[in-house]
C-alpha positions as CSV (number, residue, x, y, z in Angstrom):
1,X,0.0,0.0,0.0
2,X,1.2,3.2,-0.8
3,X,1.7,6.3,1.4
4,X,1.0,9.3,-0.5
5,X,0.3,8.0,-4.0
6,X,2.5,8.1,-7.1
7,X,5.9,7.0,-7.6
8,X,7.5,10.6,-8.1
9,X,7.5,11.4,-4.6
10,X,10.9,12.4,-2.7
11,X,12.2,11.5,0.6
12,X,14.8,14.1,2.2
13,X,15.5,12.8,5.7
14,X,16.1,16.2,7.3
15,X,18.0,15.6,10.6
16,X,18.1,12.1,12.5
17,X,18.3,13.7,16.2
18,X,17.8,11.5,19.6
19,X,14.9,10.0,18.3
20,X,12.9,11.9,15.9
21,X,13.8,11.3,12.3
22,X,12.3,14.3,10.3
23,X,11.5,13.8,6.8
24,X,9.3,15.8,4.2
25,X,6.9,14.1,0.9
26,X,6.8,16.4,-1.8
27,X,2.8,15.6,-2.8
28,X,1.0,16.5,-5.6
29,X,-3.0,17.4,-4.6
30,X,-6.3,16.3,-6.7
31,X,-6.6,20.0,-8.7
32,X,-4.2,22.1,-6.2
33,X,-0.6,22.8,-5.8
34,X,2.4,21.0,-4.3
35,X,1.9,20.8,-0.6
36,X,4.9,19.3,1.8
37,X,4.1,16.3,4.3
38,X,6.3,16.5,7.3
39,X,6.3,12.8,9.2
40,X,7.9,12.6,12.2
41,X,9.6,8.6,12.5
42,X,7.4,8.0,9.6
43,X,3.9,9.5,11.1
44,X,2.7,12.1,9.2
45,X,2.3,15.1,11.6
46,X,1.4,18.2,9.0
47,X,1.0,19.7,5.9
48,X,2.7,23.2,4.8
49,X,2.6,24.9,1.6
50,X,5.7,24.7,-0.6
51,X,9.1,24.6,0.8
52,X,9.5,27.9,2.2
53,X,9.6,29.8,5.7
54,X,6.8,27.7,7.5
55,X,8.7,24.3,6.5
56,X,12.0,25.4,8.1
57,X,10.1,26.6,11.1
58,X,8.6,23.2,11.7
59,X,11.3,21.2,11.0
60,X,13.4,23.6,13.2
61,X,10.9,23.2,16.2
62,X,11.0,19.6,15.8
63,X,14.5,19.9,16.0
64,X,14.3,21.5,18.8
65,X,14.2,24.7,18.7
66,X,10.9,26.1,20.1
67,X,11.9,29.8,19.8
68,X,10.8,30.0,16.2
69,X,6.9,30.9,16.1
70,X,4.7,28.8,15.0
71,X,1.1,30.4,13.8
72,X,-1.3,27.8,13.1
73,X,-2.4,26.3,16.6
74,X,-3.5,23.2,15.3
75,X,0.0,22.6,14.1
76,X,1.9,23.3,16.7
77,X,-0.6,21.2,19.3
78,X,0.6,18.1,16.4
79,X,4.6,19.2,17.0
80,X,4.1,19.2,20.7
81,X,2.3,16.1,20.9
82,X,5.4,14.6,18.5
83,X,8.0,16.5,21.3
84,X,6.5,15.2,24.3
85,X,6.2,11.7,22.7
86,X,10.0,11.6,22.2
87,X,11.1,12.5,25.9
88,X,9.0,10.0,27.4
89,X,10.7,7.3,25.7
């Protein structure tokens, strides 16, 4: 079974930290533009548009760094829940 659909689609593995590997799907969407998947040890978490600002500021704040600001509430509740995961293992 296939994740996200066609064949086309790109894995970058980001960073491989403690325990969080970070990588991002290129996806094409039914009559829409590229979005970006970011999965979290292979659980997608969210979706952001293209592969500018808001991508490097969830990647860095699943890195680690939770200074960067994060607008979308319902995104950042996913990136916490994905944080909070890793320290209790």
């Amino acid at each position: 079974m296939k994740l996200f659909g066609s064949k086309s689609n790109k894995t970058v593995v980001v960073k491989e930290s403690s325990c969080i590997v970070v990588t991002t799907y290129r996806v094409k969407q039914y009559n829409s533009t590229v979005k970006t998947v970011v999965c979290a040890n292979g659980i997608p978490v969210c979706i952001v548009d293209g592969i500018g600002k808001t991508l490097s500021n969830v990647v860095s704040y699943l890195q680690g760094n939770t200074t960067v600001d994060i607008n979308d509430g319902a995104i950042k509740k996913a990136l916490d829940e994905v944080i909070r995961d890793k320290n209790e293992i």
